[in-house]
Phi, psi and omega in degrees: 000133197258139170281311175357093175305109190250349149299319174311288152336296201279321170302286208305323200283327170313260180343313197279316157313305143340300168303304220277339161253019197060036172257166171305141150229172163251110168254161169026057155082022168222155158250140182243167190252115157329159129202150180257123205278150165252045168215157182294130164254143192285137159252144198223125174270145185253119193245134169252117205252142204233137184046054168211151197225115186294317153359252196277357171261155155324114178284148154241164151176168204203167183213133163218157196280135192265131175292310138328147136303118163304324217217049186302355189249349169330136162255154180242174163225171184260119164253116182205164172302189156297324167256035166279326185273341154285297191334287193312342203269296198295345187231022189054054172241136175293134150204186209231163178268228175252296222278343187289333141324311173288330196290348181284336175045052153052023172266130195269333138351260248276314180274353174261345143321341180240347161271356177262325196277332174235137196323308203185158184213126169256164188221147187273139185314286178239079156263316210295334166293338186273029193271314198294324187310318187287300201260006200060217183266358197310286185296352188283306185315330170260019193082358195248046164292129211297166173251140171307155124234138196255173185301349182228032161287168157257116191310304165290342166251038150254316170307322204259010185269326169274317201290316158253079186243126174217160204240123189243117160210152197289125188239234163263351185246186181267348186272153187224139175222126163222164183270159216204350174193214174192114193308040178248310155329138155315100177345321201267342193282340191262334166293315188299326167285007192245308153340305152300338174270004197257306192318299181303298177326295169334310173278328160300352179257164200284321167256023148077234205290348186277356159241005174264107177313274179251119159231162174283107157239147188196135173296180184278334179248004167264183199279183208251150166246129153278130174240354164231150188231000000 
């Protein structure tokens, strides 16, 4: 059951939105001056979590697919076989082959330059046990370690299925941030993914909404709205 206030909610998506296009709004007790960005900006929640001790409680962390994609411009790359790599060729996704993987020779420069270039990588069943072997610890290390595609997946929808996928994990601080739309989405799509995602956390914590402080919504350059107190 979500605490979420969704008049409340359906207002903070407004307003961040309204700024994110350059109108004036009033927030948090102000007026603030819209500007409108010349890049799509991402919307995000910021969660602050209360009676939980990253020490001594249990880490979690979990992933769930968002019904919106939040993030439609993420890039991927394909680590695939040969007819992974047609597939990826026939629909305009980069990708790389075994020997294009041997030719990085295990430099770690060279993987982490190529985990810096892209958002995620998905990998063909079998690339992926040789992925530690080709590339070393490099893709584990930056968090981007591939999502399988097994042989009878379908290749755009295994993308877009990571691409809206988000990930809650516990780390040493308390804050927690993920992304939940784009000021380009429909307003109810982005309260229903921000909702849902409040929801997911929640069942992951241990005394559930009782351990959620605060949250947050905020576009990347607009101000932050509290929608849970």
């Amino acid at each position: 059951m979500s605490k979420l206030n969704s008049q409340f909610l359906e207002k903070a998506v407004a307003d961040i939105l309204a700024f994110s296009a350059g109108e004036d709004v009033h927030v948090n007790g102000e007026d603030k001056k819209g500007k409108k960005r010349n890049f799509t900006e991402t919307v995000e929640i910021q969660i602050t979590l209360k009676n939980y001790d990253p020490v001594r409680d249990k880490r979690f962390s979990g992933t769930f697919k968002l019904p919106t994609v939040p993030r439609p411009g993420l890039k991927c790359c394909v680590l695939g076989n040969a007819a992974h790599c047609e597939q990826a060729d026939r629909i305009g996704v980069d990708h790389m082959s075994v020997e294009d993987l041997k030719k990085l020779n295990k430099n770690k420069k060279l993987v982490k330059k190529l985990a810096k270039r892209y958002d995620f990588f998905i990998a063909s069943d079998n690339m992926i046990k040789q992925i530690p072997r080709l590339l070393g610890p490099g893709l584990t290390k930056a968090g981007k370690f591939p999502t399988l595609l097994a042989s009878g997946d379908d290749m755009q929808e295994k993308i877009d299925e990571v691409k809206a996928t988000i990930k809650f994990q516990m780390k040493k601080v308390m804050c927690l941030n993920v992304a939940v739309g784009n000021v380009k989405m429909d307003p109810k799509d982005i309260a229903v993914n921000t909702q849902l995602a409040a929801n997911f956390l929640a069942s992951l914590l241990k005394k559930q909404w009782q351990n959620i402080g605060q949250i947050f919504i905020k576009t990347t350059m607009g101000p932050s709205i509290q929608i849970y107190f």
